[in-house]
VMD Tcl script that builds the backbone (N, CA, C; Angstrom):
set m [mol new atoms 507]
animate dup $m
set s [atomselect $m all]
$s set {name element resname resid chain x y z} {
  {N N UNK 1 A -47.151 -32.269 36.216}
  {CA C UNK 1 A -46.941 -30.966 36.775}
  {C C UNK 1 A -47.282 -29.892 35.761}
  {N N UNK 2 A -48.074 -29.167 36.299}
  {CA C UNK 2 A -48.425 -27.756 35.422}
  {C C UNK 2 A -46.773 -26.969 35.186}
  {N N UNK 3 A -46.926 -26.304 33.996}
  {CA C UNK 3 A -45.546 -25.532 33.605}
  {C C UNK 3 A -46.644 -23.770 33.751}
  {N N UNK 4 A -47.137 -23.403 34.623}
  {CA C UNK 4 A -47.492 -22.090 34.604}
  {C C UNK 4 A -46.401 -20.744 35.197}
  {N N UNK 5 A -47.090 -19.698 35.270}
  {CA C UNK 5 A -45.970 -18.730 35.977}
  {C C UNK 5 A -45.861 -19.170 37.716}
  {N N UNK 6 A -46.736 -20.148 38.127}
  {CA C UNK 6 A -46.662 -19.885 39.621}
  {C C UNK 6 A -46.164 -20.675 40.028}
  {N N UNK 7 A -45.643 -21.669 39.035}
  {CA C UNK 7 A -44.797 -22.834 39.660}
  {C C UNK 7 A -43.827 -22.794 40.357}
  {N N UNK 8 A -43.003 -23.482 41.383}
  {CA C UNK 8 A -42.200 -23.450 42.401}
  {C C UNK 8 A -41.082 -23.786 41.723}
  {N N UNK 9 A -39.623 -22.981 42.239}
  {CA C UNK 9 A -38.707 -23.812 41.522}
  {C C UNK 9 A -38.550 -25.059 41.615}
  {N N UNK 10 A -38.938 -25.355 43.094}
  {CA C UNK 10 A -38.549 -26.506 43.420}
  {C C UNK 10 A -39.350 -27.550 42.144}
  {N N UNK 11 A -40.307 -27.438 42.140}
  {CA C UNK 11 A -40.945 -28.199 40.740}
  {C C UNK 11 A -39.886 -28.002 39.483}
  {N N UNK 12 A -39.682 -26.631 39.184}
  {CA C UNK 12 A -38.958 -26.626 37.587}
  {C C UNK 12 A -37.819 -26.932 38.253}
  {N N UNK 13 A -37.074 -27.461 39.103}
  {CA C UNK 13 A -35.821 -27.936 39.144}
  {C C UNK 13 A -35.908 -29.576 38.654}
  {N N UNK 14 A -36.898 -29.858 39.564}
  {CA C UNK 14 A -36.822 -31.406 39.505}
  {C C UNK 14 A -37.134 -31.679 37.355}
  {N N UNK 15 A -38.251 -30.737 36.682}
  {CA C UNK 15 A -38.471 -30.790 35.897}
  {C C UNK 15 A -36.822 -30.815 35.147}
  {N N UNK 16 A -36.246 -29.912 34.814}
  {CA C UNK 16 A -35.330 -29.251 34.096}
  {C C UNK 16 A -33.576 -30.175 34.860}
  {N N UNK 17 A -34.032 -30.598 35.760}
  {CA C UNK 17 A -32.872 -31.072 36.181}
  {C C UNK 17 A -32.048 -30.522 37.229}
  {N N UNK 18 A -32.702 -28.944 37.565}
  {CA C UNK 18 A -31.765 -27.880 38.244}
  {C C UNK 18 A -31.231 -28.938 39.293}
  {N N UNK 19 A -30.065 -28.315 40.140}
  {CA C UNK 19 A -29.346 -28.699 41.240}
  {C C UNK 19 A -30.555 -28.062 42.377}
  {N N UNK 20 A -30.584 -29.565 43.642}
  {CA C UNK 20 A -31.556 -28.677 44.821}
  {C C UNK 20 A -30.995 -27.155 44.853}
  {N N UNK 21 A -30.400 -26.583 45.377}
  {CA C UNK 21 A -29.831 -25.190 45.459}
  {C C UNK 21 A -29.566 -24.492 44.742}
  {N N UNK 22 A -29.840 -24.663 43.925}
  {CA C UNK 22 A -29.932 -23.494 42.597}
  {C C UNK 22 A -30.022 -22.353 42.243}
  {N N UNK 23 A -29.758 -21.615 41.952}
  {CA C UNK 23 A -30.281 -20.168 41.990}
  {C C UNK 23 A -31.825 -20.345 41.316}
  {N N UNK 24 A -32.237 -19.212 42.024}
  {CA C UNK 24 A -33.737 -18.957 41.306}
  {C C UNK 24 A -34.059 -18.375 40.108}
  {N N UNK 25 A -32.869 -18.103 39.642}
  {CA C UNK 25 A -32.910 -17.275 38.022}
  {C C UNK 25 A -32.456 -18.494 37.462}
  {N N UNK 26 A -32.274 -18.835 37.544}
  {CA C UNK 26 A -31.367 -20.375 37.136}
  {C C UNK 26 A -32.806 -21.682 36.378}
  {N N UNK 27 A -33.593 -21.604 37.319}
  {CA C UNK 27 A -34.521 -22.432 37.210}
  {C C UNK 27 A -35.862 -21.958 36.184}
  {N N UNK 28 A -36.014 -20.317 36.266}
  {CA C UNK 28 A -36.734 -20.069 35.511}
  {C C UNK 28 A -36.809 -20.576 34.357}
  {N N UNK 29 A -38.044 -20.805 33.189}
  {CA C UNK 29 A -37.792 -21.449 32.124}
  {C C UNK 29 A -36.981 -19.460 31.502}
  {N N UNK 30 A -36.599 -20.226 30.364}
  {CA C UNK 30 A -36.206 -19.034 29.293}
  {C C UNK 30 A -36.979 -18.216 29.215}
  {N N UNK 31 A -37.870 -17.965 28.932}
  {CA C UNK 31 A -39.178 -16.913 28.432}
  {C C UNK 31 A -38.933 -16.109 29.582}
  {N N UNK 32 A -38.891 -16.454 31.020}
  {CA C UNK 32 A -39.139 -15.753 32.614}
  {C C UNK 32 A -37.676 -15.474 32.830}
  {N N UNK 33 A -37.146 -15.279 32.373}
  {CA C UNK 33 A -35.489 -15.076 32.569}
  {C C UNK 33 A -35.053 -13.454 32.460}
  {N N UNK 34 A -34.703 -12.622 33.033}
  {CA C UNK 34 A -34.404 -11.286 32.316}
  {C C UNK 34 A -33.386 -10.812 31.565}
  {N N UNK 35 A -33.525 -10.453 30.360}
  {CA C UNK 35 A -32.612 -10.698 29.390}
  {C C UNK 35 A -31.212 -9.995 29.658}
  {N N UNK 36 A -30.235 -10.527 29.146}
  {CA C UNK 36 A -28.789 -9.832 29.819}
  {C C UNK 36 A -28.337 -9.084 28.268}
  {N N UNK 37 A -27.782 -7.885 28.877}
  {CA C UNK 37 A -27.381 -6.902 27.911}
  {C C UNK 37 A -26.877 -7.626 26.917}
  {N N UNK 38 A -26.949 -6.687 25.808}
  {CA C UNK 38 A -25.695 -7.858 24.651}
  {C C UNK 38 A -24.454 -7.402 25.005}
  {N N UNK 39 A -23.192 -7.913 24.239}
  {CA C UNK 39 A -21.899 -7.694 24.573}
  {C C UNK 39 A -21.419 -6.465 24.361}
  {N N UNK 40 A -21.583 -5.694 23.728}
  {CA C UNK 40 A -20.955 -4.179 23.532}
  {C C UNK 40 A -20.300 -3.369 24.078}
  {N N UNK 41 A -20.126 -2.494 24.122}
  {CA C UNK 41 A -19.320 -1.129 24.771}
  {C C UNK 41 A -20.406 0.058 25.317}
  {N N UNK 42 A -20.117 0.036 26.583}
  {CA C UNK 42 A -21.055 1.093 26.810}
  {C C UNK 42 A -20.726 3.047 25.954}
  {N N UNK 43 A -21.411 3.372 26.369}
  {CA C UNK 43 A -21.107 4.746 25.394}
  {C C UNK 43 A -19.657 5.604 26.865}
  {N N UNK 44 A -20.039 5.314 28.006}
  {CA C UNK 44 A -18.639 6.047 28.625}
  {C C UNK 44 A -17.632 5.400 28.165}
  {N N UNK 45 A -17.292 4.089 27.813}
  {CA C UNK 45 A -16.414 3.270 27.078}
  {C C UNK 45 A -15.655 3.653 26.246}
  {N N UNK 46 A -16.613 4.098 25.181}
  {CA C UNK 46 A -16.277 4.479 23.754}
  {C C UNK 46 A -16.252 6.273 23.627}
  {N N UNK 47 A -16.430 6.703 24.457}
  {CA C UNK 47 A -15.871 7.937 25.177}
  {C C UNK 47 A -14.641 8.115 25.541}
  {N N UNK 48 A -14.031 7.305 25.844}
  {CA C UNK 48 A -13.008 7.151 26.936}
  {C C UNK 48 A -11.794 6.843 25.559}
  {N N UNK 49 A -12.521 5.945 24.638}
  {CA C UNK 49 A -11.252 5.645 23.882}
  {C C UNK 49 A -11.172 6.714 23.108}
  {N N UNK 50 A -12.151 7.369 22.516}
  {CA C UNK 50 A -12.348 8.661 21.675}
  {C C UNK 50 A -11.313 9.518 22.206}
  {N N UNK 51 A -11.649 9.568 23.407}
  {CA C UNK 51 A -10.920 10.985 23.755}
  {C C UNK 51 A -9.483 10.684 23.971}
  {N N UNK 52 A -9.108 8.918 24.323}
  {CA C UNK 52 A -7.872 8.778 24.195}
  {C C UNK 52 A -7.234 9.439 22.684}
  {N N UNK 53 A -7.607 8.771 21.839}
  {CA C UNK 53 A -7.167 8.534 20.404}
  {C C UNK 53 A -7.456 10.481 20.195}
  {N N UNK 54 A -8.208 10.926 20.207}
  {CA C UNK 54 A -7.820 12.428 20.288}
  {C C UNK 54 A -6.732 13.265 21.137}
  {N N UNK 55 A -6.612 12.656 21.981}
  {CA C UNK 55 A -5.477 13.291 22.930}
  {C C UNK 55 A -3.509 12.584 21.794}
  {N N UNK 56 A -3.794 10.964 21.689}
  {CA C UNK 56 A -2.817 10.786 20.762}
  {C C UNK 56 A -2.358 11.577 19.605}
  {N N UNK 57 A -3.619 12.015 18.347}
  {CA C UNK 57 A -3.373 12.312 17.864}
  {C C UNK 57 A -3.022 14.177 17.719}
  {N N UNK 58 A -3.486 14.655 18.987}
  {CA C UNK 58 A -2.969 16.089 19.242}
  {C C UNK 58 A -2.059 16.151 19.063}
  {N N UNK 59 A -1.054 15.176 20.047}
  {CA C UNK 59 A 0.187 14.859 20.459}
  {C C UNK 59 A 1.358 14.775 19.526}
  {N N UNK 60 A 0.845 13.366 18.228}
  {CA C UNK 60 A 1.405 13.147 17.387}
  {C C UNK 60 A 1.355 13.923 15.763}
  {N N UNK 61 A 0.364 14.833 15.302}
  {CA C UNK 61 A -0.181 15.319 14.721}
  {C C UNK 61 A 0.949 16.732 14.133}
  {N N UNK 62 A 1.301 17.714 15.714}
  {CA C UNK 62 A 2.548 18.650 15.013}
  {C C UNK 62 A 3.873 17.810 14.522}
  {N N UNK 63 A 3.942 16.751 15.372}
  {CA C UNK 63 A 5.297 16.417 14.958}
  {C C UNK 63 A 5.278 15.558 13.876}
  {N N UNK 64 A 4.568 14.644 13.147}
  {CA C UNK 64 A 4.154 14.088 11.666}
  {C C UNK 64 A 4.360 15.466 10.610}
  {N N UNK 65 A 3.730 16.736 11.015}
  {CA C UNK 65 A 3.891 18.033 9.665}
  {C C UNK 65 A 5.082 18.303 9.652}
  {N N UNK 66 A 5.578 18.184 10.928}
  {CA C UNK 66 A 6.916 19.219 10.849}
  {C C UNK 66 A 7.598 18.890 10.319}
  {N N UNK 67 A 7.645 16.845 10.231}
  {CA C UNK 67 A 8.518 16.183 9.121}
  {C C UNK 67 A 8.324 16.359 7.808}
  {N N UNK 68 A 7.007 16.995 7.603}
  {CA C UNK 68 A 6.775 16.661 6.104}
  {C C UNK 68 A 7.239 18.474 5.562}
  {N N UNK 69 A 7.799 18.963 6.488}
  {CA C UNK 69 A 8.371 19.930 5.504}
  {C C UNK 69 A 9.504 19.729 5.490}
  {N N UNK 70 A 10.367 19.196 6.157}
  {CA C UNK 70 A 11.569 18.674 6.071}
  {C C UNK 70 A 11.889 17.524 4.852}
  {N N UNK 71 A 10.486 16.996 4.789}
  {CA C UNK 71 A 10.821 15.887 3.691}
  {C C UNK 71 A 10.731 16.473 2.230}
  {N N UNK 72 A 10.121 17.909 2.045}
  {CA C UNK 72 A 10.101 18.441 1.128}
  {C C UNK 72 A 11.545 18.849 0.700}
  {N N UNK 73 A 12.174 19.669 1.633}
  {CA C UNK 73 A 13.272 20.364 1.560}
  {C C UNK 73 A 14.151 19.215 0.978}
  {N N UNK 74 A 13.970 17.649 1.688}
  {CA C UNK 74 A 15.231 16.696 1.240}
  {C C UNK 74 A 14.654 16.114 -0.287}
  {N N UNK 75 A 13.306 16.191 -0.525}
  {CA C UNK 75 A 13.229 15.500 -2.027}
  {C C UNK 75 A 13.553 17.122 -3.271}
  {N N UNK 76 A 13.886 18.109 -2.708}
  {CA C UNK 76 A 14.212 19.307 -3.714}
  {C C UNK 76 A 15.857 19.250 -3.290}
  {N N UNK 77 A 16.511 18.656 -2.260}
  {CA C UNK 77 A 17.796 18.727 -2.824}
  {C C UNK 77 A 18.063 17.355 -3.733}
  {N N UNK 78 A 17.498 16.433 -3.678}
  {CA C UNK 78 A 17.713 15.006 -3.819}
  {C C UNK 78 A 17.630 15.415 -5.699}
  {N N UNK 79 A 16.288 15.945 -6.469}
  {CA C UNK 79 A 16.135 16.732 -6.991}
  {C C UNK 79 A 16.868 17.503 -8.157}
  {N N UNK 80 A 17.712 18.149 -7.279}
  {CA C UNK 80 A 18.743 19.805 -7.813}
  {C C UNK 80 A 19.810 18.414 -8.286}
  {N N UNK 81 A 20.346 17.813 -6.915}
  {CA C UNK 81 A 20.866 16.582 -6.930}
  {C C UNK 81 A 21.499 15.510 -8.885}
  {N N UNK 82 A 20.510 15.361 -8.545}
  {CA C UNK 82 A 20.081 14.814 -10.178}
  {C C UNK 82 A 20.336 15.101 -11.264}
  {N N UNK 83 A 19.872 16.560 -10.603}
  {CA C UNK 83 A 19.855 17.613 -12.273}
  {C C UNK 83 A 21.672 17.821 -12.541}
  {N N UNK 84 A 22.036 17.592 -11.339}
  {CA C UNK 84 A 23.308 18.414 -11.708}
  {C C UNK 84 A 24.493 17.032 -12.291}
  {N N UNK 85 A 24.006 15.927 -11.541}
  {CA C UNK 85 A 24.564 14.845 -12.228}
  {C C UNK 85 A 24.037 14.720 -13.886}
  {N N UNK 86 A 22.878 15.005 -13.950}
  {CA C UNK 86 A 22.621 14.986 -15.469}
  {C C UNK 86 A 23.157 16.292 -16.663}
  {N N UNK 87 A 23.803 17.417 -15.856}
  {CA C UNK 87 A 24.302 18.314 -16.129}
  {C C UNK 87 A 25.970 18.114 -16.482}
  {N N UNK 88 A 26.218 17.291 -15.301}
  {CA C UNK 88 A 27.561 16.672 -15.751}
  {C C UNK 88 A 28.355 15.598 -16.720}
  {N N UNK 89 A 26.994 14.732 -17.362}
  {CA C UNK 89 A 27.042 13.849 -17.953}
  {C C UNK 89 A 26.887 14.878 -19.278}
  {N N UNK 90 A 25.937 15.484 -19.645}
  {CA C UNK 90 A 25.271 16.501 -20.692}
  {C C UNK 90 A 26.993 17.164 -21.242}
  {N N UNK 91 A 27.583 17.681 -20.083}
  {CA C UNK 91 A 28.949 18.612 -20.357}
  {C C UNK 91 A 30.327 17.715 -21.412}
  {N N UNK 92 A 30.449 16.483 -20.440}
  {CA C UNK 92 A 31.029 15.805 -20.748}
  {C C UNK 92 A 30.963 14.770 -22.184}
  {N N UNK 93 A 29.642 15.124 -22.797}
  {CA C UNK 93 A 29.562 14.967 -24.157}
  {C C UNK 93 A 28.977 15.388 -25.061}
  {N N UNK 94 A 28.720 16.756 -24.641}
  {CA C UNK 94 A 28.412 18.057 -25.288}
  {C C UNK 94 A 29.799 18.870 -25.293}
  {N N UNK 95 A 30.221 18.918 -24.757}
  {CA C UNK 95 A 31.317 19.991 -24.493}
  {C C UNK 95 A 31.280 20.958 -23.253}
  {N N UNK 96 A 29.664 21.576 -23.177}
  {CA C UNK 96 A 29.592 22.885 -22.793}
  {C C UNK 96 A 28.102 22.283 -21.781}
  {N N UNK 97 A 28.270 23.168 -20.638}
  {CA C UNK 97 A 26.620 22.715 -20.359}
  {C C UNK 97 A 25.821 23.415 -20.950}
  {N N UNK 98 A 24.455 23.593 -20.660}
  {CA C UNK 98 A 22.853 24.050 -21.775}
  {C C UNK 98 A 23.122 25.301 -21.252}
  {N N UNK 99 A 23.042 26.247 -22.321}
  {CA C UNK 99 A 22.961 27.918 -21.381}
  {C C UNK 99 A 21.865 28.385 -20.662}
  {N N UNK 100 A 21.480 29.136 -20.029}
  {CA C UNK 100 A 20.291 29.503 -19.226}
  {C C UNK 100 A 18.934 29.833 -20.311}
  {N N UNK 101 A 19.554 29.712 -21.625}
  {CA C UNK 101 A 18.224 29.916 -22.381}
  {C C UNK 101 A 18.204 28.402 -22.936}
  {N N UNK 102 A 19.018 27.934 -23.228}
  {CA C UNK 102 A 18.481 26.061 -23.165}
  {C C UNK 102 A 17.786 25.696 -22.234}
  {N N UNK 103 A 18.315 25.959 -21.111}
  {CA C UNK 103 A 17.856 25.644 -19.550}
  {C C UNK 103 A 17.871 24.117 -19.391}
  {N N UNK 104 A 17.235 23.741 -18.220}
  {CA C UNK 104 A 16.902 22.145 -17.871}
  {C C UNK 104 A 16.571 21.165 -19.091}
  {N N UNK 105 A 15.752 22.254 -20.038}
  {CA C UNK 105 A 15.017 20.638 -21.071}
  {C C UNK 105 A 16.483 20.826 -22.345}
  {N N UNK 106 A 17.102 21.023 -22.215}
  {CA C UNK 106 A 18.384 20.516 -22.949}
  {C C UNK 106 A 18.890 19.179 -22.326}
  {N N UNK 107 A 18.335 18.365 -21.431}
  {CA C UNK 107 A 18.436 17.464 -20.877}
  {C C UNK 107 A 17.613 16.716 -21.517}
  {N N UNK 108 A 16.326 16.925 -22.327}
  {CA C UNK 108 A 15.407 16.262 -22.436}
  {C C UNK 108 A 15.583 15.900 -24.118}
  {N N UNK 109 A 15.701 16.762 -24.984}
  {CA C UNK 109 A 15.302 17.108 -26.228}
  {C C UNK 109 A 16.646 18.573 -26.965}
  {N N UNK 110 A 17.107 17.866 -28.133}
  {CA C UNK 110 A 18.503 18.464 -28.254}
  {C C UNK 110 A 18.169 19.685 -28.990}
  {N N UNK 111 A 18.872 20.689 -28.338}
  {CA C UNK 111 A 19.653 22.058 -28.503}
  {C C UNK 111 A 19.750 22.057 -30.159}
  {N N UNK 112 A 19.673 23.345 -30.836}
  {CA C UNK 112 A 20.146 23.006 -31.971}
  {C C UNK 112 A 21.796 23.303 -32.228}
  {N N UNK 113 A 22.264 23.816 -31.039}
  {CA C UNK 113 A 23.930 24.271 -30.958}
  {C C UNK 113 A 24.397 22.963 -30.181}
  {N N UNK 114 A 23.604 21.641 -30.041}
  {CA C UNK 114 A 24.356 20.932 -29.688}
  {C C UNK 114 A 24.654 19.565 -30.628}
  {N N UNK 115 A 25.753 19.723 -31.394}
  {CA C UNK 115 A 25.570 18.576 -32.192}
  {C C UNK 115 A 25.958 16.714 -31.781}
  {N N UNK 116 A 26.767 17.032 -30.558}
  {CA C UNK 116 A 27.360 16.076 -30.593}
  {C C UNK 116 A 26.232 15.341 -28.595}
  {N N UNK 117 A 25.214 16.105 -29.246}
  {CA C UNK 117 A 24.024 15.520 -27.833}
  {C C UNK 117 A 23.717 13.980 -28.272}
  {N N UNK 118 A 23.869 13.588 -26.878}
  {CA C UNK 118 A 23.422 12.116 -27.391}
  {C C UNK 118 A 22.241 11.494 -25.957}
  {N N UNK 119 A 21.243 12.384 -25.263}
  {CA C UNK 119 A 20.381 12.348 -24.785}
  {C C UNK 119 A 19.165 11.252 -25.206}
  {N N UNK 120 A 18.391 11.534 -24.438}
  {CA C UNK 120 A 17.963 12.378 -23.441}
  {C C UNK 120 A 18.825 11.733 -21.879}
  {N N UNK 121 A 18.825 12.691 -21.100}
  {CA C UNK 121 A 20.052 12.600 -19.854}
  {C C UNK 121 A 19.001 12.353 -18.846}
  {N N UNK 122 A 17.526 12.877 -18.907}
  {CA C UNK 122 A 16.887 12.160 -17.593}
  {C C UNK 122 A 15.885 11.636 -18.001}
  {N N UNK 123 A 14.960 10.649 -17.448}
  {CA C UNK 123 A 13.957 9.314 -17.382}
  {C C UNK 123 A 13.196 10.007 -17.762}
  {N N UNK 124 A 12.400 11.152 -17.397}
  {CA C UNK 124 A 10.958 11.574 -17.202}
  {C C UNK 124 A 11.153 13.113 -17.095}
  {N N UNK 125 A 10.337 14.273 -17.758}
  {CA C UNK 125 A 10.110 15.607 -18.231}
  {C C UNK 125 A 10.919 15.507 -16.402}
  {N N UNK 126 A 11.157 17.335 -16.741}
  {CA C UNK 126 A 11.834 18.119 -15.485}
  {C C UNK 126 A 10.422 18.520 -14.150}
  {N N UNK 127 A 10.709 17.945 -13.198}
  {CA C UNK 127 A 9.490 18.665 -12.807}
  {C C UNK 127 A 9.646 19.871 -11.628}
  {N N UNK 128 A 8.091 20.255 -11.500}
  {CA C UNK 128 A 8.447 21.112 -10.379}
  {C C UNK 128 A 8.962 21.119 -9.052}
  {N N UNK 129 A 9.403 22.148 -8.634}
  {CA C UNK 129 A 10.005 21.733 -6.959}
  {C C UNK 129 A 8.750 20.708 -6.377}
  {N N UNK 130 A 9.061 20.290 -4.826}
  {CA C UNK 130 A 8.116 19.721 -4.262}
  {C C UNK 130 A 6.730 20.708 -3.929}
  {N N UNK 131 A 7.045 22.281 -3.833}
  {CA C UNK 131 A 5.891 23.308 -3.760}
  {C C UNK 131 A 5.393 24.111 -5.324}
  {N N UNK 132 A 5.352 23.213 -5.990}
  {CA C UNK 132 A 5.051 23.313 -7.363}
  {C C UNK 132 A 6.074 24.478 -8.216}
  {N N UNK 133 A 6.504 24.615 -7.684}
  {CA C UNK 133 A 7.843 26.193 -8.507}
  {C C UNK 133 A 8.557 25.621 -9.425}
  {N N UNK 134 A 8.751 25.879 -10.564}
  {CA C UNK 134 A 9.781 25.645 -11.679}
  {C C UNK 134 A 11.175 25.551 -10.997}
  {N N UNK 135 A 11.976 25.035 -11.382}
  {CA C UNK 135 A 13.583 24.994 -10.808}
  {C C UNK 135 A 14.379 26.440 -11.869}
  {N N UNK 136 A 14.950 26.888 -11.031}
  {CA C UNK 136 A 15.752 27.989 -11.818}
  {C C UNK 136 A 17.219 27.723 -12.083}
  {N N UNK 137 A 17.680 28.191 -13.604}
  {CA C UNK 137 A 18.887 27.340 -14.016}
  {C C UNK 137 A 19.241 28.232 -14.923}
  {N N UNK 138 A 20.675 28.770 -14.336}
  {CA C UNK 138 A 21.636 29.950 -14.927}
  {C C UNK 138 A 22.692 28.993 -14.971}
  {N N UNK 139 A 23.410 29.081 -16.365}
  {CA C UNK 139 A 24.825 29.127 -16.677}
  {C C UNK 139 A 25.203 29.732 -17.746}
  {N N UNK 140 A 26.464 30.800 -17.142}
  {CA C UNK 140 A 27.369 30.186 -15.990}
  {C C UNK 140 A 26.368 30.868 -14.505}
  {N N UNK 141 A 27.135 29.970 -13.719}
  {CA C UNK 141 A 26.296 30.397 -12.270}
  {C C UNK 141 A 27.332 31.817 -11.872}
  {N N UNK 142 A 27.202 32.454 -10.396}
  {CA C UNK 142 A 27.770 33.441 -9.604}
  {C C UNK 142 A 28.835 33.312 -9.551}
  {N N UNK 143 A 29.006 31.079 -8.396}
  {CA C UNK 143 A 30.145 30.992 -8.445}
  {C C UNK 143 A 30.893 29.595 -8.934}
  {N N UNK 144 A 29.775 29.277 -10.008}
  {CA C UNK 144 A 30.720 27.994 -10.752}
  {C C UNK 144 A 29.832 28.128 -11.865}
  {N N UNK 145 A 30.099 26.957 -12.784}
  {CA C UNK 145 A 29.783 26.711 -13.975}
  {C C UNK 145 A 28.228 26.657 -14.451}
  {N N UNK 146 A 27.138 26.391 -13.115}
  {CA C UNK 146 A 25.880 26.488 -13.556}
  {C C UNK 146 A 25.547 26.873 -12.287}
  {N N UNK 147 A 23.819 26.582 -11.946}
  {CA C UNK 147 A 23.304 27.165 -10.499}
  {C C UNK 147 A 21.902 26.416 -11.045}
  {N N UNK 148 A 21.554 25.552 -9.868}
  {CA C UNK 148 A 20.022 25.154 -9.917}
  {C C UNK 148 A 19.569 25.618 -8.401}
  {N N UNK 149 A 18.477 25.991 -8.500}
  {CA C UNK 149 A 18.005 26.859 -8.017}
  {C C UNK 149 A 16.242 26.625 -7.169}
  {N N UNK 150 A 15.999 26.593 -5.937}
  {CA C UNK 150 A 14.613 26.277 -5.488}
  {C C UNK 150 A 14.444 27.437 -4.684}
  {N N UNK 151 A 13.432 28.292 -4.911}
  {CA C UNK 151 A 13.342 28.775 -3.803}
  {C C UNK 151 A 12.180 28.734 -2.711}
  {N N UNK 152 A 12.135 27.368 -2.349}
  {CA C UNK 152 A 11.729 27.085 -1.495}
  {C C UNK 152 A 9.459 27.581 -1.215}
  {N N UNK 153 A 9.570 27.160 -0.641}
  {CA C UNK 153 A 7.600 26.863 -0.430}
  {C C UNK 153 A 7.063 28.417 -0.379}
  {N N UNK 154 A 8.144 29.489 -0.430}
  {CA C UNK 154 A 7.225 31.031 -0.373}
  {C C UNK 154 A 7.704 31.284 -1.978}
  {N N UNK 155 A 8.167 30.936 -2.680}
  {CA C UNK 155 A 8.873 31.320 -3.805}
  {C C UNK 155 A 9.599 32.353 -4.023}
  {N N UNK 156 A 10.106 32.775 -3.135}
  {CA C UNK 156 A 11.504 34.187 -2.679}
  {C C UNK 156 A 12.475 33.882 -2.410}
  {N N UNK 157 A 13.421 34.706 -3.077}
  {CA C UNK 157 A 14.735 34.333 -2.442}
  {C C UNK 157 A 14.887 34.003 -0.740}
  {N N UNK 158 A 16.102 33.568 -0.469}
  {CA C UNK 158 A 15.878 33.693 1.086}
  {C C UNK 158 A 15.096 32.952 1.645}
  {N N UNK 159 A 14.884 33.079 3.001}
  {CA C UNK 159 A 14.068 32.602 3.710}
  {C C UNK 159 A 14.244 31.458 4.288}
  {N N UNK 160 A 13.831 31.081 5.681}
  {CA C UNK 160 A 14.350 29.656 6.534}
  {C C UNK 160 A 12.906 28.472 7.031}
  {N N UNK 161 A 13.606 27.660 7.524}
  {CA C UNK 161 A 12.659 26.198 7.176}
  {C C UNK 161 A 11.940 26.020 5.867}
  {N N UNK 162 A 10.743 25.727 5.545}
  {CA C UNK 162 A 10.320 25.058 4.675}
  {C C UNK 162 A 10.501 26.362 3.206}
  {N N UNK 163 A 10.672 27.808 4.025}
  {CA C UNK 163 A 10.986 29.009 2.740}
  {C C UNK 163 A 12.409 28.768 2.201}
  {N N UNK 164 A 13.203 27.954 2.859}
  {CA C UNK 164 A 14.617 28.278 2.767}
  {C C UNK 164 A 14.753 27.699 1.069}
  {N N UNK 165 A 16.064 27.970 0.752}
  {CA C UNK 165 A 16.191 28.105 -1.052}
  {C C UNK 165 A 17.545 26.588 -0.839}
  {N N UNK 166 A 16.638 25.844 -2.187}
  {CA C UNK 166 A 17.516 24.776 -2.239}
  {C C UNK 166 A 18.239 25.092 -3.358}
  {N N UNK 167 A 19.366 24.922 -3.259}
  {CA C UNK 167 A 20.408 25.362 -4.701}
  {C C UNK 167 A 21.175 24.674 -4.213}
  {N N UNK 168 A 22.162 24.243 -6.262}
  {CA C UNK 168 A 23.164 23.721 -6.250}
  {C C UNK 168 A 24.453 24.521 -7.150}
  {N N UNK 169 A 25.261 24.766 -6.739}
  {CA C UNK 169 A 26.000 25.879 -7.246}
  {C C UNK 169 A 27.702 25.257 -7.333}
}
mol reanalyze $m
mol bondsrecalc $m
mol representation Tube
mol addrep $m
């Protein structure tokens, strides 16, 4: 049997083995076959998820920031926090806490009015708030013995949500 284009299926069945009833795409050799898409995603497909995953992240996007100024506000009290436990340890075997012209790094590296310092009281230099601002540190404070002091992501007194002033007094 000739294998040309005009052959009958019925020939390339018996050839190839096809079933009598076969489909006629079935029997074609390979070469005469019309090729089937590859597996992929059509582009409305990948449209469709795009615009999902954009609509998600609209969604989810204010409410992820809004935490992260809140998480600021809790790592500057966590922070003040610290300082003031290391302020209390500093008192209790110094005598006196650091005056506002010692400030914070009397925690770090001793005072020359402090003789009986036996520091350093924290792990690692003082750092800035979470919005880069120095911490502010008066003693005596307004209304106790010291005052640490943030004022928050505008650097002004005052001010609410992420402006608001973290102090420990």
């Amino acid at each position: 049997m000739s294998r040309g284009l005009h052959n009958s299926c019925a020939e390339q069945s018996n050839d190839r083995g096809c079933a009598a009833g076969a489909a006629a795409i079935a029997c074609l050799p390979a070469r005469h076959r019309q090729a089937r898409p590859a597996g992929g995603f059509t582009l409305l497909e990948l449209l469709v998820v795009v615009t999902i995953i954009g609509l998600l992240a609209a969604y989810v996007g204010p409410k992820y920031f809004s935490q992260l100024g809140r998480s600021e506000q809790g790592v500057a009290k966590a922070q003040v926090e610290a300082f003031a436990r290391a302020l209390d340890t500093y008192r209790l075997e110094v005598g006196r806490y650091p005056t506002s012209e010692e400030g914070l790094k009397a925690l770090l590296s001793k005072p020359a009015s402090a003789p009986r310092w036996n520091g350093p009281y924290l792990q690692k230099a003082v750092p800035d708030d979470p919005w880069g601002h120095a911490y502010l540190y008066r003693s005596p404070g307004a209304t106790s013995d010291f005052e640490i002091i943030s004022y928050g992501k505008d650097g002004q007194p005052g001010g609410t949500g992420d402006a608001a002033d973290v102090s420990y007094q």
